[in-house]
N, C-alpha and C positions, 0 to 999 in steps of 0.2 A: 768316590773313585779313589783307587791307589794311588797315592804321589810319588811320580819317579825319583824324587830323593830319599823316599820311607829309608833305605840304609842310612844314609848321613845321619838322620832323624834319629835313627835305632840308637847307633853309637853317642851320638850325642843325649839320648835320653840316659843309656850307661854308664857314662861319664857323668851328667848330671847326679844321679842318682847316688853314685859314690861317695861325689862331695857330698852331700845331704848327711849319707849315715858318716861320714867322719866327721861331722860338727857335732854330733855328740849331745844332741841337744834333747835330752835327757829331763823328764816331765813327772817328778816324784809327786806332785801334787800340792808342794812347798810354791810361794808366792814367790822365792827365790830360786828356783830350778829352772829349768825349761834353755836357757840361753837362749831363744829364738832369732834372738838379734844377730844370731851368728849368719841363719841361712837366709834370714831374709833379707840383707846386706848382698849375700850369694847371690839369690835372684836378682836384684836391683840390678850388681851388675852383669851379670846374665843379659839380661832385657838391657841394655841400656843403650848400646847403639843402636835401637831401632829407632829413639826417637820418644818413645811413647812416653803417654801422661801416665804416672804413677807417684806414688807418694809412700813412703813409710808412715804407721801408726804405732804409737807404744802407749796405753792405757796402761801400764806398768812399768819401770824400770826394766831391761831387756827382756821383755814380752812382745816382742816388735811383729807387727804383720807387714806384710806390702799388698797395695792393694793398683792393679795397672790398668788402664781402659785405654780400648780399640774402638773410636764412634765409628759407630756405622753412617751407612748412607743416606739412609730414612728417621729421622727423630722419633717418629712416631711405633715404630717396629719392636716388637718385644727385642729386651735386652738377657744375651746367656750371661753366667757367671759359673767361671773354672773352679771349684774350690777345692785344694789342697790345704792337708797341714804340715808344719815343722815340725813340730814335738814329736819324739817316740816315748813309749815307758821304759823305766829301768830295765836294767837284765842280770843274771845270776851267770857272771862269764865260765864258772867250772864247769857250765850245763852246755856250755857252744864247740862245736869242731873246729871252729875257725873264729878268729878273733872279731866279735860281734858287731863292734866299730873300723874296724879294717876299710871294708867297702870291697874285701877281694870278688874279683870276678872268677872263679873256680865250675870249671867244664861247664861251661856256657850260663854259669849261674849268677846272681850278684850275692853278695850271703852280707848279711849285717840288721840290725835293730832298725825295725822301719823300712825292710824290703817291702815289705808286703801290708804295712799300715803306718803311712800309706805313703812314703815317699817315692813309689816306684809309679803312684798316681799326679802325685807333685811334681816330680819333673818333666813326665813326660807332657803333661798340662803346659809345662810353661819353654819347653823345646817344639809344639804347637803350634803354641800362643806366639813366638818369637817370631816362626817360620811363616805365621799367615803377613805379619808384618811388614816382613823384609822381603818380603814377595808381593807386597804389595796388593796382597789381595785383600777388598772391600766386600763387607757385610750389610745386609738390610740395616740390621742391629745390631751393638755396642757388643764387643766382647768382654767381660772380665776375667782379669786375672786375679784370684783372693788367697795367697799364701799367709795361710793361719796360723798363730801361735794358740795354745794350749788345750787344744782339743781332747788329750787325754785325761785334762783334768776337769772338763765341763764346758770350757769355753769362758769360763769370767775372768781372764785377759786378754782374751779371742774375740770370737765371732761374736759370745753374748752381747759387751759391751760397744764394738764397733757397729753391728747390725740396729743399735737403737742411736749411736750418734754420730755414723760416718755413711748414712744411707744415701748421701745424695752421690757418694763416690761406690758405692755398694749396690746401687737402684738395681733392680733385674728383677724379670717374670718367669726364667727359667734356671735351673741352678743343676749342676753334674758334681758329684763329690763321690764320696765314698758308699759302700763299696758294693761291687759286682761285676757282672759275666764272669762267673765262676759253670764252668760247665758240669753239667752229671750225664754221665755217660748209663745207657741202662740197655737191655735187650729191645726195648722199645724207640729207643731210639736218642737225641740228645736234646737236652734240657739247660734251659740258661737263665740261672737267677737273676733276677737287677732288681734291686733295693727298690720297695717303692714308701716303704712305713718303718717307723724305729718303734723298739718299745719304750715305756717312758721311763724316766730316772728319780728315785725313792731314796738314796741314801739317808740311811739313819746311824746318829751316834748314840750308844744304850748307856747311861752310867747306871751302874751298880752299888750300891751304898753295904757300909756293914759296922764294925767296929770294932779299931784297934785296938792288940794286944802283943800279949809277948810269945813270940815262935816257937817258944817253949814248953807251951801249955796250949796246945789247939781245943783240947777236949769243952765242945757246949759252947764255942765261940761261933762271930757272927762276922766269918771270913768274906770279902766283898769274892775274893777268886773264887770259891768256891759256888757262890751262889751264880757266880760269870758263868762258871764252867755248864752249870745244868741251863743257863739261858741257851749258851751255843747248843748245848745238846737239844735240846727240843727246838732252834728255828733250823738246824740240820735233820730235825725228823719233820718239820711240817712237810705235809703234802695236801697244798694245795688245787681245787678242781680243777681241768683244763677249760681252755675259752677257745672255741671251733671255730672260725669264723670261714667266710671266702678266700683268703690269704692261704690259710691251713691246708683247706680244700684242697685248691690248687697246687699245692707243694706238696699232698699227699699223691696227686695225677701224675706230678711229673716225675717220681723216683722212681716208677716200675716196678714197682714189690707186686708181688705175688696179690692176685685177688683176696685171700683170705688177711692176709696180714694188715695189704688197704684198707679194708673194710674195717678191721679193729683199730686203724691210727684214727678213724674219722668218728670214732664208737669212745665216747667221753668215758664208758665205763673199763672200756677196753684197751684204750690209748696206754695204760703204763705196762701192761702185758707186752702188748706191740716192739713200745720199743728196746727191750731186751732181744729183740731179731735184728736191729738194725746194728752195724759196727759201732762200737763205744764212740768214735769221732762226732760220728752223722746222731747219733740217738742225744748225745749232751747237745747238740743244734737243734734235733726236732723238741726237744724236751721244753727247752728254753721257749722256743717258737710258741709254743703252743699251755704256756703257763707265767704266773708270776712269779717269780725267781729271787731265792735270799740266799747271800753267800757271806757269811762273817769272815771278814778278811783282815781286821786289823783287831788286837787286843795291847791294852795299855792300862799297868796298877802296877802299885806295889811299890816299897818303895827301902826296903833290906831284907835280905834272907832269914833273920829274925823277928821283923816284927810283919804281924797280921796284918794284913792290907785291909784299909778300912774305905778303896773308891776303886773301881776297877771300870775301863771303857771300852765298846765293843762299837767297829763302826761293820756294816754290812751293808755289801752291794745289794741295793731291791732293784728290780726292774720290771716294771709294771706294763701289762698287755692294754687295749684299745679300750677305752672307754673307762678307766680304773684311773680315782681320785687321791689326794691325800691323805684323803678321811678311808679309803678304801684299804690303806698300809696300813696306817691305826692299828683297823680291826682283824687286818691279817695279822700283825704283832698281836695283837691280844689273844686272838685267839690260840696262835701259836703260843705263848705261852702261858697261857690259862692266870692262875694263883697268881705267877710271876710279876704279872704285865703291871700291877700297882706297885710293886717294890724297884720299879727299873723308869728313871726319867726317859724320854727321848725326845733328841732333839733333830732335827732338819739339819742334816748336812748339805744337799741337795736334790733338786725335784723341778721336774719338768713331766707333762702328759706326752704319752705316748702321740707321734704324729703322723699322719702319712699323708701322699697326695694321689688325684687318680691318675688316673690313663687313658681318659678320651680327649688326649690334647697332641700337638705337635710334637713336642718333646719328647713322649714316649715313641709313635710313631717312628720318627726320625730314628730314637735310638734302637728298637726294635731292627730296622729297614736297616742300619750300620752295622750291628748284631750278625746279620744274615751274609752280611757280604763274608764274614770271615767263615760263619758255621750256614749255610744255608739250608741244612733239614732242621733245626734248633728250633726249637718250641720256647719263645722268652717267655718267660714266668716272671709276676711282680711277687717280691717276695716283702718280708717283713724282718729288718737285722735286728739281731739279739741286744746288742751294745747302743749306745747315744752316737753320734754325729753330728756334727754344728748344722746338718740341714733343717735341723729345726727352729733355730732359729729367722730363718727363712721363710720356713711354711707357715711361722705364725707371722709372720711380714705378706701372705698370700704369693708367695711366691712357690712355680713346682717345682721339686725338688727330686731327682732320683740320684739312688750309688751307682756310679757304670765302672766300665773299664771293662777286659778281657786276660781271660788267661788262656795258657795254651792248652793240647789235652794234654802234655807232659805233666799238668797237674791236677794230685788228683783231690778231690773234695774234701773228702775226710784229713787227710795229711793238711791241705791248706788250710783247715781250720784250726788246726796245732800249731801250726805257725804262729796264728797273731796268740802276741804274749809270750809266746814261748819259744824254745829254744830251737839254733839254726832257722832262726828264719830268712828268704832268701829267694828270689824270686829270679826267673828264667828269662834269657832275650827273648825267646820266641814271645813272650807274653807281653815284654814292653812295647815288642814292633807292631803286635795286635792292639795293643791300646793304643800308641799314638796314631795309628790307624783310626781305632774309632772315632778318637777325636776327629779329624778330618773328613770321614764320613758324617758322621755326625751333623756337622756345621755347614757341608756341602748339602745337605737334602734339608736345613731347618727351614730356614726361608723360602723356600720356593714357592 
């Protein structure tokens, strides 16, 4: 049901939301970055004249989570858990129209680092969470509140480590995080994503070996960069096969293409034809979706403009589709670079399997049935996100795990996917008033 306060709710989720991206809390992947302790101080006092039991954790020096529980009225009753995180990643402020930490509200918008991943989920989670409180209203089962630190970086001063030594304040069978209800609007009608599977996380660091000399005599030397340079080039030309699965299927259903183009997104031989018809946004989504993914993103050697680097380091985002192992990178790096692959150590930056959960449970149900109240012709679709989320570490705890939330149709799919990570990103009221909605839907049809 609608809650006659949803306004108050709205603005206060905007407000909220503001302070979030002015703390700044900035997640470069350093064991020193992040600040976390900024917002989750924020929330604590936020939450704090309700009353409720909650606790700060720092498994790091300002790496702080807060974690708040609402007992419900049944012990025995599955327990939800809200999970938002703190941390945003860097930004390249010459690429923003508006000052990226601002927090300005601009024609109906919020615009800042972490509109839209995911602090625009975070607060409204915990302007919710506040309101079921102070309203007094009682649940079968335990609400949690889990405002997380470092989720951009993996979660190991996050969720990783709190989820294996803080479970008796963390316990829960049902878990709501990031991300989804992202609508796609088609001639056929509308379609709504919600996270049910991540792909899994492969990061590798490449060292490159060679030996130094003087920058003055390149000629028949045994440059580390140069041999760097052909590794990137051939894991930027691997093309590895696609992996179809049910997930695919059904995300190929819901975008309404053309029968012929359908048919070739679902056709393993014909899938990289395909997606040169879908807009560049949607096709680097399907792409990802439906392969395993290497992306060299960091390079590090050298060490003067005259002399020959003799150690150069490549670290590359891998991201591994369902059923694919360690041993399964390996032999995608090897193959990908043939000769190469004995001349290059590699080590485990991080690695986690792909996870998902099903859908013949309450949870989806519930969020399905919430879903509907805002878009009622909406065909919810479980999808499978490209990137990591700390709900996995949950679902290896057996607990279900889906992304929710809602956005509005002011936005539109492709454009939102430019958002995270990238520039102006910035998310709309209608869309906060539609999620802290969900949430309260949500929570009103779980138990019954």
């Amino acid at each position: 049901m609608s809650d006659p306060n949803i306004d108050v709710l709205t603005n206060e989720s905007v407000e909220l939301l503001q302070a979030l991206i002015r703390n700044q809390c900035v997640n470069d992947g350093s064991i020193d970055s992040g600040f976390e302790d900024r917002s989750a101080r924020l929330l604590r006092d936020e939450l704090e004249s309700t009353g409720v039991d909650m606790q700060l954790y720092e498994p790091t020096p300002g790496r702080t989570s807060l974690i708040a529980r609402w007992p419900g009225t049944d012990p025995s009753a599955p327990a939800l858990c809200l999970m938002g995180h703190t941390d945003v990643v860097p930004v390249s402020p010459e690429g923003w129209t508006h000052d990226p930490f601002g927090g300005e509200l601009i024609d109906g918008e919020v615009w800042g680092r972490g509109a839209v991943d995911m602090l625009n989920l975070t607060s409204t989670m915990a302007v919710a969470f506040r309101h079921w409180i102070s309203s007094g209203r009682r649940f079968p089962g335990d609400i949690v509140y889990f405002a997380v630190a470092d989720e951009e970086a993996g979660g190991r001063h996050g969720a990783g480590p709190l989820v294996d030594t803080e479970w008796d304040a963390l316990q829960c069978e049902w878990v709501l995080t990031e991300f989804g209800g992202i609508p796609m609007h088609t001639d056929a009608g509308t379609s709504m994503f919600v996270t049910a599977a991540e792909k899994g996380l492969g990061w590798r660091r490449l060292t490159v070996k060679g030996s130094p000399g003087h920058g003055s005599m390149p000629y028949g030397t045994d440059n580390a960069l140069v041999k760097a340079a052909e590794v990137v080039r051939r894991i930027s030309q691997y093309r590895p096969a696609p992996q179809l699965n049910e997930l695919w299927a059904a995300r190929v259903a819901a975008m309404g293409l053309p029968d012929d183009i359908a048919g070739a997104m679902i056709d393993a031989e014909r899938l990289g034809d395909a997606l040169s018809f879908l807009p560049p946004d949607l096709a680097r989504n399907a792409h990802a979706c439906s392969h395993t993914t290497f992306s060299p993103n960091v390079v590090a050697g050298g060490v003067k403009t005259n002399v020959i680097p003799d150690s150069v380091t490549i670290e590359v985002d891998i991201r591994t589709l369902p059923g694919e192992t360690s041993e399964d990178v390996n032999q995608h790096l090897r193959a990908a670079l043939g000769d190469l692959f004995d001349h290059v150590e590699v080590e485990i930056l991080q690695e986690h399997l792909s996870t998902a959960s099903p859908t013949d449970n309450r949870l989806w149900s519930s969020l399905v049935d919430s879903v509907k109240v805002a878009y009622p012709e909406a065909n919810v679709v479980p999808s499978l996100v490209t990137g990591g989320t700390d709900a996995r570490f949950f679902r290896d705890r057996g607990a279900i795990a889906f992304g929710a939330g809602l956005l509005s149709p002011k936005v539109d799919i492709g454009e939102f996917f430019t958002r995270f990570h990238g520039h102006d990103e910035r998310i709309d009221i209608d869309s906060l008033r539609l999620t802290v909605e969900l949430w309260m839907n949500i929570v009103d049809r779980l138990w019954d």
